[in-house]
C-alpha beads as a LAMMPS data file, in Angstrom:
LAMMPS data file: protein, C-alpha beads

397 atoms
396 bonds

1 atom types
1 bond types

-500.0 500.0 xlo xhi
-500.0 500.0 ylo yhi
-500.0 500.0 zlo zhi

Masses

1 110.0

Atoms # bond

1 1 1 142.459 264.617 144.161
2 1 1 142.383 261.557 146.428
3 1 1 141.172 261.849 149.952
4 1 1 143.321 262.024 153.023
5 1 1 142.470 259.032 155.279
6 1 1 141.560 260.010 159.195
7 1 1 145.080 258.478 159.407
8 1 1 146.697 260.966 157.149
9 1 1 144.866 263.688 158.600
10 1 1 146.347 262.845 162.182
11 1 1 149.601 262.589 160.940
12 1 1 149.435 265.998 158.759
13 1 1 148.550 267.492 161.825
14 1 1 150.845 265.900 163.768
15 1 1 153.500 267.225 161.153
16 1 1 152.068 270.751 161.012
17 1 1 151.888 270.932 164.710
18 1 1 155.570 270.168 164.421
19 1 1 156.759 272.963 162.121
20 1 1 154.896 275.310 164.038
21 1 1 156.674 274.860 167.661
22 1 1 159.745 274.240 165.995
23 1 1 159.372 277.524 164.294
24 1 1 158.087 278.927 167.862
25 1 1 160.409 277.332 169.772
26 1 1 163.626 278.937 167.018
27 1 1 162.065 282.611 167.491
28 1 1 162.347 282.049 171.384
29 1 1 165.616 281.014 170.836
30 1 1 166.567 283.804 168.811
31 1 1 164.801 286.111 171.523
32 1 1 166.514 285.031 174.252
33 1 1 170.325 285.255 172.534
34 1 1 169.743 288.655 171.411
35 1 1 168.460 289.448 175.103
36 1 1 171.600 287.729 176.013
37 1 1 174.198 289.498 174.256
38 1 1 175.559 292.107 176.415
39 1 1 174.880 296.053 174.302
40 1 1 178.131 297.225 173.471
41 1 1 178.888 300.107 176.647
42 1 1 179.256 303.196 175.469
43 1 1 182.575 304.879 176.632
44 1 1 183.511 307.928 177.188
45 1 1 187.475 308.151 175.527
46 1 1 188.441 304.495 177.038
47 1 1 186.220 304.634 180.496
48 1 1 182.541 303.598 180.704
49 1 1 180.109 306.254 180.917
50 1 1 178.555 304.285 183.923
51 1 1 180.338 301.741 186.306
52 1 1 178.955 298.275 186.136
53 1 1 179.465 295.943 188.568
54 1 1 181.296 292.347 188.230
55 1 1 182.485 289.719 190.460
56 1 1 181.237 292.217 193.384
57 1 1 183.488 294.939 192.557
58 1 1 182.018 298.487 190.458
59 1 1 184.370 298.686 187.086
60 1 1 185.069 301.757 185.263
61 1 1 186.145 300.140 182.147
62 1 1 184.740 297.118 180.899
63 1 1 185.481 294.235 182.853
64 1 1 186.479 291.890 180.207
65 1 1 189.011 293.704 178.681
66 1 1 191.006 293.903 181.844
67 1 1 193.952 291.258 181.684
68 1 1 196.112 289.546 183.817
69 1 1 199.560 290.479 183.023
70 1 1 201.433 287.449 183.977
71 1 1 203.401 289.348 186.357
72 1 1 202.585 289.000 189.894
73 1 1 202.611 292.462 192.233
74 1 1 205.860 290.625 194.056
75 1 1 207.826 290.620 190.785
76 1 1 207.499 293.987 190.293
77 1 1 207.803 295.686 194.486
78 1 1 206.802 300.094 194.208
79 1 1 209.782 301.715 195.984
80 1 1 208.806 303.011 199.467
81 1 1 211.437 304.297 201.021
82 1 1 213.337 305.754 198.394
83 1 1 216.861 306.854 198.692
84 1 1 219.029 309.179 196.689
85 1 1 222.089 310.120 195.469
86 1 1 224.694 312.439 193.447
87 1 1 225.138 312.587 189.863
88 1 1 228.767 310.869 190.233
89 1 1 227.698 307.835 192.041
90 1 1 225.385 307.270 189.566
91 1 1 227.299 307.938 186.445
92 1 1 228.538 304.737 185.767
93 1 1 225.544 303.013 185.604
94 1 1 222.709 305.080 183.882
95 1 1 223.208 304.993 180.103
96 1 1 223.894 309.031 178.541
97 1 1 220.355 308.467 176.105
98 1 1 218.375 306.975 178.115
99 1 1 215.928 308.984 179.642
100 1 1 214.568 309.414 183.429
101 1 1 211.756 311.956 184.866
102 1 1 213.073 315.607 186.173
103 1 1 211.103 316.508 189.410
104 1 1 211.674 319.821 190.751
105 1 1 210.579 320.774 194.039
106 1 1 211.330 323.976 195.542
107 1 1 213.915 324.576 193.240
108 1 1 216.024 320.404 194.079
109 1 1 215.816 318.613 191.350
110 1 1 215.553 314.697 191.419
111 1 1 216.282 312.516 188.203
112 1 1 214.246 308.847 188.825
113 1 1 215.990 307.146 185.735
114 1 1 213.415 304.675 183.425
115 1 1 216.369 301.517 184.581
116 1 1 215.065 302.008 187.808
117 1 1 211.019 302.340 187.394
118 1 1 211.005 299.629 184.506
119 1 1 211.666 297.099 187.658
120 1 1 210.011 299.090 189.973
121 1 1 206.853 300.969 188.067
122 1 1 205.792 303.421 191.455
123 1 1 208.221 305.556 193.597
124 1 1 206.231 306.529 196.406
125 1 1 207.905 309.464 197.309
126 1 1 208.557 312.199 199.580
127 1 1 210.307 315.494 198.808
128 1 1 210.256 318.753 200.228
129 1 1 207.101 319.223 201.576
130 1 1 205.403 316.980 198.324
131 1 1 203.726 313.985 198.813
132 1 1 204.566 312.437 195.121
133 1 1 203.371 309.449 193.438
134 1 1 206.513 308.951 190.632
135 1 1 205.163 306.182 187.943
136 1 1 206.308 305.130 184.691
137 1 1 204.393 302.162 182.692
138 1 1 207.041 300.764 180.002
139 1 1 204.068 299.302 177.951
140 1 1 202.717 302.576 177.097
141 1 1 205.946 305.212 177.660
142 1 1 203.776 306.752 180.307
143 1 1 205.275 308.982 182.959
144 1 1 203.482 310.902 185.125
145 1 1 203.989 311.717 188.223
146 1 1 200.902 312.397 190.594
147 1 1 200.335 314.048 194.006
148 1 1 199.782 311.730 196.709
149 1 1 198.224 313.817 198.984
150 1 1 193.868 313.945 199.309
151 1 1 191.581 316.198 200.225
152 1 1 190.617 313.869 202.795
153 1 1 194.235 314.036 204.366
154 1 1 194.921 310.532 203.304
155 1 1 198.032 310.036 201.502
156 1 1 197.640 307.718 198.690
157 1 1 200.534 304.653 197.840
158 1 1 200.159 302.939 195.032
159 1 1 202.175 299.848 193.303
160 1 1 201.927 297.626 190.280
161 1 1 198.535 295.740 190.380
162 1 1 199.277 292.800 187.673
163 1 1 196.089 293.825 186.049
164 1 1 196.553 295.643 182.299
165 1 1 194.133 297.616 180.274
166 1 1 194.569 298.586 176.853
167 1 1 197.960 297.839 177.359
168 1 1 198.715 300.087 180.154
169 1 1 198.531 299.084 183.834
170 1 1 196.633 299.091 186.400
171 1 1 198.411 300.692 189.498
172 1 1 196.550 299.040 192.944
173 1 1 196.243 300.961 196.547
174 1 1 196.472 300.233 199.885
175 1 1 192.676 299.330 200.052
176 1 1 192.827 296.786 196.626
177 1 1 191.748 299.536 194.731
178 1 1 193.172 299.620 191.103
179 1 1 194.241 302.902 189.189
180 1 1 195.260 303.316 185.541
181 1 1 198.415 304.511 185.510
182 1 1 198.136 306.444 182.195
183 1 1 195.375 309.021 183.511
184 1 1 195.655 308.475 187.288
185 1 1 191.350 307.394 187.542
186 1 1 190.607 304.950 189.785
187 1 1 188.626 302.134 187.791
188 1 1 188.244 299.451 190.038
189 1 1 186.840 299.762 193.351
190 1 1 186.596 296.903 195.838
191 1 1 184.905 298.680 199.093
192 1 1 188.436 298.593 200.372
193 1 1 188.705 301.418 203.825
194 1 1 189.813 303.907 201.613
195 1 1 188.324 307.780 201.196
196 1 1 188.983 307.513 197.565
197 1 1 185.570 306.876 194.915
198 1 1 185.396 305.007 191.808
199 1 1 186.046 307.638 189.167
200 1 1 188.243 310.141 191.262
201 1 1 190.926 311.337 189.568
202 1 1 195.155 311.655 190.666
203 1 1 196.351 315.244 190.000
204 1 1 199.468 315.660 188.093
205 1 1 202.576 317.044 189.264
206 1 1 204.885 319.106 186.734
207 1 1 207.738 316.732 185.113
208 1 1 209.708 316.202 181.863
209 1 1 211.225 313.296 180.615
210 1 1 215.046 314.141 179.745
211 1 1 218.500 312.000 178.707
212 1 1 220.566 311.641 181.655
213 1 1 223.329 313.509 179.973
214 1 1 221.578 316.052 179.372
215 1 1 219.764 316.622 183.385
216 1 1 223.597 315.901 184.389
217 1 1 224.965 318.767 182.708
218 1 1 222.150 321.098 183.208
219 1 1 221.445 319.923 187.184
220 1 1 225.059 318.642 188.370
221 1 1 224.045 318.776 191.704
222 1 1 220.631 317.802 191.359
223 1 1 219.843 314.227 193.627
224 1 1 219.463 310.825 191.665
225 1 1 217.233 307.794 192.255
226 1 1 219.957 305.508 193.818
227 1 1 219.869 301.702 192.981
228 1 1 220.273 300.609 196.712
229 1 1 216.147 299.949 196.337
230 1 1 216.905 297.005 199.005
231 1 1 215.904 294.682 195.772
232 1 1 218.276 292.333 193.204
233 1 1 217.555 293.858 190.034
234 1 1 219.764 293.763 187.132
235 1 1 219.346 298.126 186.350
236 1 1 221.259 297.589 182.513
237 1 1 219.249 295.012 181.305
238 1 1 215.598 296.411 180.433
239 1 1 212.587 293.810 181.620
240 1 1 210.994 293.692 178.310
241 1 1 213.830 293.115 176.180
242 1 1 213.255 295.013 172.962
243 1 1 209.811 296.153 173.238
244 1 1 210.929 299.793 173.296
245 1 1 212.500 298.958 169.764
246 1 1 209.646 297.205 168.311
247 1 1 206.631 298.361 166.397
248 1 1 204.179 296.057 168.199
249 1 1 202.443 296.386 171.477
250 1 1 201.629 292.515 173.859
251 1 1 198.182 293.274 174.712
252 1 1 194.723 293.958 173.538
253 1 1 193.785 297.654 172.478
254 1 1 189.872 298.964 171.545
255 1 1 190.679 301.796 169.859
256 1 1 193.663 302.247 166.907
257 1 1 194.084 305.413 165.108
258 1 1 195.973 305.688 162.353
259 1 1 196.936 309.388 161.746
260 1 1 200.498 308.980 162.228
261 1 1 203.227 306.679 161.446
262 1 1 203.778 304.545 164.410
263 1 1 201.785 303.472 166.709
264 1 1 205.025 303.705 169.357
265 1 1 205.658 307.142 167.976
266 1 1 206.775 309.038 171.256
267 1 1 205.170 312.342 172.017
268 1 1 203.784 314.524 174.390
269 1 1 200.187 314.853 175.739
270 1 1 198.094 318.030 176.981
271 1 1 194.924 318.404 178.492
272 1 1 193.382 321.387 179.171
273 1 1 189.646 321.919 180.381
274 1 1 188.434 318.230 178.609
275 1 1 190.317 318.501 175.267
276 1 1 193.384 316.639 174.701
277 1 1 196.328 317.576 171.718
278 1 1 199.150 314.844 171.166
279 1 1 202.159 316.817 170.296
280 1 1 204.193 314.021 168.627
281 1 1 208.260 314.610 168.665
282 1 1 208.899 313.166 165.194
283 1 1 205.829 315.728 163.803
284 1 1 207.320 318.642 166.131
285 1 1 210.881 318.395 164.711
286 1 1 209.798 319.752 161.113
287 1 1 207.801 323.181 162.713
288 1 1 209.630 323.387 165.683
289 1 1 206.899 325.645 167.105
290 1 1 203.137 325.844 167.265
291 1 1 200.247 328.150 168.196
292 1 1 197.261 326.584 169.161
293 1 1 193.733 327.476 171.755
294 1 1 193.362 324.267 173.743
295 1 1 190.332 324.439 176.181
296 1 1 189.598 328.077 175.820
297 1 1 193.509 328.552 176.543
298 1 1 196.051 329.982 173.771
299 1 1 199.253 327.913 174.037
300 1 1 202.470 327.595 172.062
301 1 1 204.594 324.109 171.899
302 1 1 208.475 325.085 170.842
303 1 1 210.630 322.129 170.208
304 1 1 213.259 321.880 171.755
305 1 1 216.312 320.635 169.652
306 1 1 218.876 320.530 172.216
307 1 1 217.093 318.461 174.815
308 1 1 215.116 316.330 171.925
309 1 1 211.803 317.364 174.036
310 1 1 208.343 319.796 173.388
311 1 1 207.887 322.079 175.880
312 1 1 204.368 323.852 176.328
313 1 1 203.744 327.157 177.554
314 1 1 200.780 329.347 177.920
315 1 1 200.825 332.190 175.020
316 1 1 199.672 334.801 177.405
317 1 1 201.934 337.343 178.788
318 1 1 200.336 340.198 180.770
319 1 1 197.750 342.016 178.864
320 1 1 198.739 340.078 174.992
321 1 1 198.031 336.846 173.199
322 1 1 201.787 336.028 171.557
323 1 1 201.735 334.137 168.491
324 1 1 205.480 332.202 167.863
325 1 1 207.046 331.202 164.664
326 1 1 210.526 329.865 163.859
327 1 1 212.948 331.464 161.397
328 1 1 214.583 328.460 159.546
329 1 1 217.500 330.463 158.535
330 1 1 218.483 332.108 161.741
331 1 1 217.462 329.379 163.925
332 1 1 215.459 331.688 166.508
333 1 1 211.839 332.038 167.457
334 1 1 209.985 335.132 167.954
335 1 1 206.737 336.823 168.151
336 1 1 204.750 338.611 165.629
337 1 1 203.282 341.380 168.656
338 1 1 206.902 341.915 170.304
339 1 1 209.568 340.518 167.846
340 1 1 211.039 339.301 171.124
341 1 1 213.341 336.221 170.552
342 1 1 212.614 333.480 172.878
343 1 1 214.715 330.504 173.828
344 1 1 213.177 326.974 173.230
345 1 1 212.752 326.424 176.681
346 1 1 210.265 329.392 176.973
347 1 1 212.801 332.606 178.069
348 1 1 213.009 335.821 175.800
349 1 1 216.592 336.338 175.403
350 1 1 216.149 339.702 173.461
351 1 1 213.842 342.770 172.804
352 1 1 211.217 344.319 174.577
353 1 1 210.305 341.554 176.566
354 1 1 213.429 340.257 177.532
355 1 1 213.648 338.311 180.539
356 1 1 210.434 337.137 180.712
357 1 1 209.222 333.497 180.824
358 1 1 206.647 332.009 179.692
359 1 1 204.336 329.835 181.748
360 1 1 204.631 326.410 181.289
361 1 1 202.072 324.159 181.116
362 1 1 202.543 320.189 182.311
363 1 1 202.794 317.826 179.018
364 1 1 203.573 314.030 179.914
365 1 1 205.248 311.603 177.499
366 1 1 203.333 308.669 176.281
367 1 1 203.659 306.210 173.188
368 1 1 201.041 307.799 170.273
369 1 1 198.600 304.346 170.748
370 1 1 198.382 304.672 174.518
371 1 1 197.420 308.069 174.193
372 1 1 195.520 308.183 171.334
373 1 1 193.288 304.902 173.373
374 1 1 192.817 306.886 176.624
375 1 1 191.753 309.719 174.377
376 1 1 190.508 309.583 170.958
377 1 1 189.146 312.587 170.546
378 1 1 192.584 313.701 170.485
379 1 1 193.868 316.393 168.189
380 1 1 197.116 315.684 166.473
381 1 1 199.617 319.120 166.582
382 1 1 200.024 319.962 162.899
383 1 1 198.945 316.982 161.276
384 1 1 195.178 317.971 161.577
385 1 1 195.152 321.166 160.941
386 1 1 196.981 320.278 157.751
387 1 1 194.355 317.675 157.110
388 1 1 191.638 320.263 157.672
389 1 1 193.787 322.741 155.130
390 1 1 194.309 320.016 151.886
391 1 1 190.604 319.172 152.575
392 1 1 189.284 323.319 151.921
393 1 1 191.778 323.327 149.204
394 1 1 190.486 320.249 148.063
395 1 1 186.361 321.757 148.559
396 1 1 187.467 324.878 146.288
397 1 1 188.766 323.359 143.730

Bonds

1 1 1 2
2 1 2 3
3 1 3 4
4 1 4 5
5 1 5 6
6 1 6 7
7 1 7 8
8 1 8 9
9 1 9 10
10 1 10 11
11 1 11 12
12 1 12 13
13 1 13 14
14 1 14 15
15 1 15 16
16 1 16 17
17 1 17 18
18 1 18 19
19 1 19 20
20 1 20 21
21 1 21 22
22 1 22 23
23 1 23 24
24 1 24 25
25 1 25 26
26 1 26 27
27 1 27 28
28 1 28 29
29 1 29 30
30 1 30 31
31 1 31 32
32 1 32 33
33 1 33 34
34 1 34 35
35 1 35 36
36 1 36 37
37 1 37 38
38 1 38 39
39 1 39 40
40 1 40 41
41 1 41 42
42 1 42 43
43 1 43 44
44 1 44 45
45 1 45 46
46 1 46 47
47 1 47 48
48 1 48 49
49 1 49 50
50 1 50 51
51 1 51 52
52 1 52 53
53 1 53 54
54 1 54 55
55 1 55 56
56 1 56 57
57 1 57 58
58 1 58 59
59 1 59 60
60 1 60 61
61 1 61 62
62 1 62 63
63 1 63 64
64 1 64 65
65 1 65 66
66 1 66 67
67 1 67 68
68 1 68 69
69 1 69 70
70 1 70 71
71 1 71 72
72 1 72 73
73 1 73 74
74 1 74 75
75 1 75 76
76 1 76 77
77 1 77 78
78 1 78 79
79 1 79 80
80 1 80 81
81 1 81 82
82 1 82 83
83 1 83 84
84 1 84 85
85 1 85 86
86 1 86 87
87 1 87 88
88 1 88 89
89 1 89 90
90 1 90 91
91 1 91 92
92 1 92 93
93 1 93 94
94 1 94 95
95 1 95 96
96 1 96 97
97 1 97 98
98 1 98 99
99 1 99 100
100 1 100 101
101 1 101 102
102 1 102 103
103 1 103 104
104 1 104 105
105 1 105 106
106 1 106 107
107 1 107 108
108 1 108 109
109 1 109 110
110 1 110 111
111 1 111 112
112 1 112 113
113 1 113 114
114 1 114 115
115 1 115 116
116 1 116 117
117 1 117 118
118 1 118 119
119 1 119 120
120 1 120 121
121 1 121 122
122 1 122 123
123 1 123 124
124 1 124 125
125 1 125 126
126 1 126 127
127 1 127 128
128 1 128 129
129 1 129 130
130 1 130 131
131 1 131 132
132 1 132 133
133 1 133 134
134 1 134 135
135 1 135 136
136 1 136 137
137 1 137 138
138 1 138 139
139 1 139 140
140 1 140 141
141 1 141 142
142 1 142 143
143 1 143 144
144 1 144 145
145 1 145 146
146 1 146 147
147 1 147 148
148 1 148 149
149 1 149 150
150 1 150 151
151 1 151 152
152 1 152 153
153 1 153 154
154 1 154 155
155 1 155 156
156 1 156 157
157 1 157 158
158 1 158 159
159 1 159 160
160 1 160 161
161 1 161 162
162 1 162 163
163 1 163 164
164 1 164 165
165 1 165 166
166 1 166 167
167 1 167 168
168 1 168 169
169 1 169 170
170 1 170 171
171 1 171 172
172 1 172 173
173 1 173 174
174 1 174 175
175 1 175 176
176 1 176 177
177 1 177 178
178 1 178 179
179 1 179 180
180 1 180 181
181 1 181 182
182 1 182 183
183 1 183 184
184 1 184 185
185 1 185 186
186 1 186 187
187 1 187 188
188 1 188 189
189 1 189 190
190 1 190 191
191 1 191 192
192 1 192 193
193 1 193 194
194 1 194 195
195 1 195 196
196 1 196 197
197 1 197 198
198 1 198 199
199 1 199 200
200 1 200 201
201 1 201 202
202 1 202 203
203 1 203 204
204 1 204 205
205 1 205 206
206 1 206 207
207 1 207 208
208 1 208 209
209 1 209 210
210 1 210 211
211 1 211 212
212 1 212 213
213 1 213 214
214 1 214 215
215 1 215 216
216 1 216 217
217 1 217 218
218 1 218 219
219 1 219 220
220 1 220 221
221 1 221 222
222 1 222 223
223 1 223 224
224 1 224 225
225 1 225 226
226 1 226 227
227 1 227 228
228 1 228 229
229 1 229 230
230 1 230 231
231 1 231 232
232 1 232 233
233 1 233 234
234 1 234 235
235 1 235 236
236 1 236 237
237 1 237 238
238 1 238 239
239 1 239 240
240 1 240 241
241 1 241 242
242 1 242 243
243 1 243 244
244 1 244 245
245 1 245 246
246 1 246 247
247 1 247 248
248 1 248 249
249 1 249 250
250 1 250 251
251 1 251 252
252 1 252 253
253 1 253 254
254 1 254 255
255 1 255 256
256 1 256 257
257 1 257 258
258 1 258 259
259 1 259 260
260 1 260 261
261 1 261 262
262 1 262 263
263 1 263 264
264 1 264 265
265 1 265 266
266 1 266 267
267 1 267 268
268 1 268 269
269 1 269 270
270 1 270 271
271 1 271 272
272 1 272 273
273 1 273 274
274 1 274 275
275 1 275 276
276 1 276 277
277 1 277 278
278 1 278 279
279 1 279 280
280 1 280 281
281 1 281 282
282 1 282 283
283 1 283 284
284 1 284 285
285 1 285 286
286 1 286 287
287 1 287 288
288 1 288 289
289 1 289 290
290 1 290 291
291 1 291 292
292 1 292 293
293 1 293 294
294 1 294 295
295 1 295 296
296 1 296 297
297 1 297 298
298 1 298 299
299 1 299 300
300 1 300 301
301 1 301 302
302 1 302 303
303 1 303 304
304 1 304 305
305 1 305 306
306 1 306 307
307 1 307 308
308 1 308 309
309 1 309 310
310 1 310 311
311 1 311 312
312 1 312 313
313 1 313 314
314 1 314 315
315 1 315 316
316 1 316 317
317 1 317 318
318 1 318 319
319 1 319 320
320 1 320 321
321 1 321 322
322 1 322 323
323 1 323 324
324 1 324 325
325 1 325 326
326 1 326 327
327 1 327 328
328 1 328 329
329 1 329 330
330 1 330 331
331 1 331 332
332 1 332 333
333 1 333 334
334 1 334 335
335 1 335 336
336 1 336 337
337 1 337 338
338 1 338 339
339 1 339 340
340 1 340 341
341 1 341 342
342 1 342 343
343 1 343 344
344 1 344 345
345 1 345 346
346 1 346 347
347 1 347 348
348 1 348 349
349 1 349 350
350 1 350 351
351 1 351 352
352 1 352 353
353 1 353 354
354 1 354 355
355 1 355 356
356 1 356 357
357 1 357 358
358 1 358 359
359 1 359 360
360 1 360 361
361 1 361 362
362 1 362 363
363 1 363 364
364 1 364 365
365 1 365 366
366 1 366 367
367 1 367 368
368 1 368 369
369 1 369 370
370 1 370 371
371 1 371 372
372 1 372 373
373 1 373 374
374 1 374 375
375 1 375 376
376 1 376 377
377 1 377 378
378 1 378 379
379 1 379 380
380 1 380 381
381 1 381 382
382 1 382 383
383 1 383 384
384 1 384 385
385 1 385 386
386 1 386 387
387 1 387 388
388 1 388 389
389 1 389 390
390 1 390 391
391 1 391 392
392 1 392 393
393 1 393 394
394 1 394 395
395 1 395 396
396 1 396 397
């Protein structure tokens, strides 16, 4: 084997020397990247288990997944000083299927029709001796209405932000804080003057979404959202065009779930004591009613045929746990402990309990992928516990 030369040696080395910071200098590299790249944050449902801070404001959710809509908070003005109306005066405008929220407050009743919020998003309301936030998101279906008043005294207003998450959006305050409109948490906070923490929560005031002919014939004197807002809004024509009709949804979402058929799939959304059931209307049309324990708390879902809406109620009445079921061939419900019949909307119109009503418990209407993104640990009404039923079956065979 010939010799390396003194010059052949220096340039080996040379060579050598090279490999071994470019192999170095690669494994820094690689170091540094994976220091870099941000862990993915672990969430709790679609919130961040711990705020992190960005651009010198404390986030909630992560901060870049929060979008700007496109809209600006001018386009789209929250109601203030709300005025309203009778059922006739309104008549001619509102369409007899589309839908609106029914707020009831010491027994008034106030339809806010979906023409009006889709331009509008926030009422900031007052009635009777309520302080109420009335919103309605038409990229998710959400619509929820929220009491305004704090325990700090403060009386929170709220309007469209032009910020979206999982496309839902954000809802801003007075101080530049921003809210999610689908769960009423404040995600965003900007150190604006304002008693209200990043993280505190909106509590919900009792509402149902309805068809205007239907509240019209069942509250004829009830008061209506007028359309003198003091804005030039065309109340027939829907912003979004046909996104109501369509299957698809314009903005990012982190979490899909698949259990049912559409992802626009309206239905109705409870949450008692940290767990959340979707009680979807298309699912709730083939039962009709259901007997569930949500949160430590037996409830029953009937639907509602008439009014095309679930309503929950609590399954307790005085010292008994009632369990429902629907007779397909007379077309009643009843209980197995009383064989009371019960109407759909939660009265028992015959047998030993007659006259009694059941308590009802709050369910807002969302689109199945809005809810099922805010919460997905959801349960699905029906649908899983028939999952959970083929799989045994499944097991013993």
């Amino acid at each position: 084997m010939k010799k390396l030369t003194p010059k052949m040696q220096r340039v080996a080395l040379i060579i050598v020397t090279a490999i071994i910071v470019i192999i170095v200098l690669a494994v820094i590299r690689t170091e540094r990247l994976k220091n870099a790249t941000p862990a993915a944050p672990v969430m709790t449902g679609s919130l961040l288990t711990e705020a992190t801070r960005f651009a010198g404001e404390d986030y909630l959710i992560p901060p870049n997944e929060v979008i700007d809509s496109g809209l600006k908070a001018e386009d789209v003005p929250a109601l203030t000083n709300p005025q309203f109306t009778t059922v006739a005066a309104m008549d001619t405008l509102l369409g007899d299927n589309l839908f609106g929220l029914d707020v009831e407050v010491g027994g008034v009743h106030r339809f806010y029709p979906y023409q009006i919020l889709n331009w509008h998003r926030v009422v900031n309301d007052s009635f009777g001796d309520k302080q109420l936030l009335i919103t309605y998101d038409p990229l998710t279906g959400a619509a929820i209405v929220y009491d305004a008043s704090q325990k700090s005294g403060e009386v929170l207003s709220l309007a469209f932000g032009g910020l979206v998450y999982n496309n839902g959006e954000l809802l801003i305050d007075g101080a530049n804080n921003q809210w999610l409109q689908i769960n009423g948490t404040q995600v965003i906070h900007r150190n604006g003057a304002s008693s209200m923490l990043l993280g505190d929560t909106l509590t919900q005031y009792p509402a149902q979404s309805m068809k205007w002919i239907d509240w019209k014939s069942i509250f004829p004197n009830g008061e209506v959202l007028s359309s003198e807002t003091g804005y030039t809004r065309d109340y027939t024509r829907h912003p979004y065009g046909q996104y109501e009709a369509s299957g698809s949804v314009y903005f990012p979402v982190n979490h899909t779930d698949g259990r049912i058929g559409g992802a626009k799939w309206l239905m109705d959304g409870v949450t008692i004591n940290g767990e959340h059931l979707a009680l979807v209307k298309m699912i709730m049309q083939g039962p009709y009613v259901y007997n569930t324990v949500l949160g430590g708390t037996p409830i029953a879902a009937f639907y509602d045929t008439e009014l095309a809406m679930t309503h929950v109620f609590s399954s307790v009445v005085g010292d008994k746990t009632l369990t429902f079921s629907f007779d397909t061939a007379r077309k009643t419900i009843s209980d197995a402990e009383t064989n009371s019949i019960w109407s759909a909307t939660g009265v028992a119109t015959a047998g030993s309990l007659k006259g009694t009503m059941l308590t009802m418990i709050n369910a807002s209407e969302y689109y199945w992928f809005a809810w099922a993104a805010t919460y997905p640990d959801t349960r699905v009404a029906v649908i899983d516990e028939q999952k959970a039923k083929d799989e045994a079956d499944k097991a013993g065979e």
